[in-house]
ZAMI-365761 format. One line per field, with one value per residue (C-alpha): x, y, z; residue number from 1. Coordinates in nm, 4 decimals, always signed. Example, Ala and Ser with C-alpha at 12.3 -4.5 7.8 and 13.67 -1.06 7.14 Angstrom:
east: c(+1.2300, +1.3670)
north: c(-0.4500, -0.1060)
up: c(+0.7800, +0.7140)
i: c(1, 2)
This chain:
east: c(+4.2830, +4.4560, +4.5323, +4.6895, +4.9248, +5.0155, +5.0574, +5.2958, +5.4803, +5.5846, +5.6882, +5.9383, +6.0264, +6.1741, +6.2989, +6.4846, +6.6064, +6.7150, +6.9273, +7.0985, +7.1911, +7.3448, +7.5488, +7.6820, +7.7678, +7.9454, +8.1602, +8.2349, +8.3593, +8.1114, +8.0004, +7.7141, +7.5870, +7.2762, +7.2346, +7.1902, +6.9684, +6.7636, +6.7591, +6.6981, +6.3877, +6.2385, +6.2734, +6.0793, +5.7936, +5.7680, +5.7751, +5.4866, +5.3588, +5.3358, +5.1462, +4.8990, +4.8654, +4.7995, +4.6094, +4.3215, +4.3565, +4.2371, +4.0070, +3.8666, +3.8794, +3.6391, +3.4004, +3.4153, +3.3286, +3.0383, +2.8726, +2.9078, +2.7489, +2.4336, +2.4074, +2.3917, +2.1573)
north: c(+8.4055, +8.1954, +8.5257, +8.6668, +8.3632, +8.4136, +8.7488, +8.6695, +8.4049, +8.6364, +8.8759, +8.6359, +8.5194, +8.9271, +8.9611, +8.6311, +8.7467, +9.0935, +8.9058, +8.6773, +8.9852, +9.1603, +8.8749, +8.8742, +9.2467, +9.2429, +8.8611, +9.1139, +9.4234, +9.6564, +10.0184, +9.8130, +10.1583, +10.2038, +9.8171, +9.7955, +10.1035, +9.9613, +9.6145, +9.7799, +9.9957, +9.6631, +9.4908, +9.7359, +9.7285, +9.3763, +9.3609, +9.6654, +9.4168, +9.1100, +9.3104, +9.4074, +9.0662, +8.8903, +9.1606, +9.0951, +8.7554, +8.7566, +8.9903, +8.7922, +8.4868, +8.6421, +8.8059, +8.4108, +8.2781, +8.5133, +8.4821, +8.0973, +8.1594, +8.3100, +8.0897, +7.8324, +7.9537)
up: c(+6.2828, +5.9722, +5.7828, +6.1475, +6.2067, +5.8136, +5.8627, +6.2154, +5.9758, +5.7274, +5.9470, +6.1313, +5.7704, +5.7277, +6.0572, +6.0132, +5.6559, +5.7630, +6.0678, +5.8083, +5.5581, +5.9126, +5.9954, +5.6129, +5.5833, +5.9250, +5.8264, +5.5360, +5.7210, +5.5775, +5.7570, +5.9256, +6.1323, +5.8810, +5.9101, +6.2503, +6.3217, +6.0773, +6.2384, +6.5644, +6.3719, +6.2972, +6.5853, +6.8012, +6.4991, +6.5544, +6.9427, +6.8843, +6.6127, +6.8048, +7.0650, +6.8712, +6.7304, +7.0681, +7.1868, +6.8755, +6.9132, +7.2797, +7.1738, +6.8717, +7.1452, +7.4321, +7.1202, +6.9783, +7.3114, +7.4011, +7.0397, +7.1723, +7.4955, +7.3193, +7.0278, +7.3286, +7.5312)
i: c(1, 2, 3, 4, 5, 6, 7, 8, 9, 10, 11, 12, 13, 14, 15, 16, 17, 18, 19, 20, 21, 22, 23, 24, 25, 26, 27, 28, 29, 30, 31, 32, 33, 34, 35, 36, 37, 38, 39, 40, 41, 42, 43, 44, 45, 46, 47, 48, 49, 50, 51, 52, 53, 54, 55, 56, 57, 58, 59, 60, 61, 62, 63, 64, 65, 66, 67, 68, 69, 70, 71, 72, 73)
């Protein structure tokens, strides 16, 4: 799951970055249209993303606990 939170990390890292150049080009006055629609692009790949992501990690959680359960038994 270390390579998955990495993976989550970096992504924030982007999204974070790609906020920061927004806020510059608009302080700026720049045509901004492409910006945003690109911002708003990568926002719903990250909420689709971050779904995914907690969905395998529950996943990866119940297989972890069941290969538990019968190494226990």
């Amino acid at each position: 799951m270390r390579k998955l939170d990495e993976a989550v990390k970096r992504l924030d890292r982007a999204a974070d970055g790609l906020e920061a150049l927004l806020t510059i080009v608009l302080a700026q006055g720049r045509n901004s249209e492409v910006l945003l629609e690109e911002l708003e692009a990568m926002k719903r790949d990250y909420a689709v993303l971050a779904a995914t992501t907690d969905e395998a990690s529950t996943k990866l959680s119940t297989a972890i606990g069941r290969l538990k359960f019968v190494l226990d038994a």
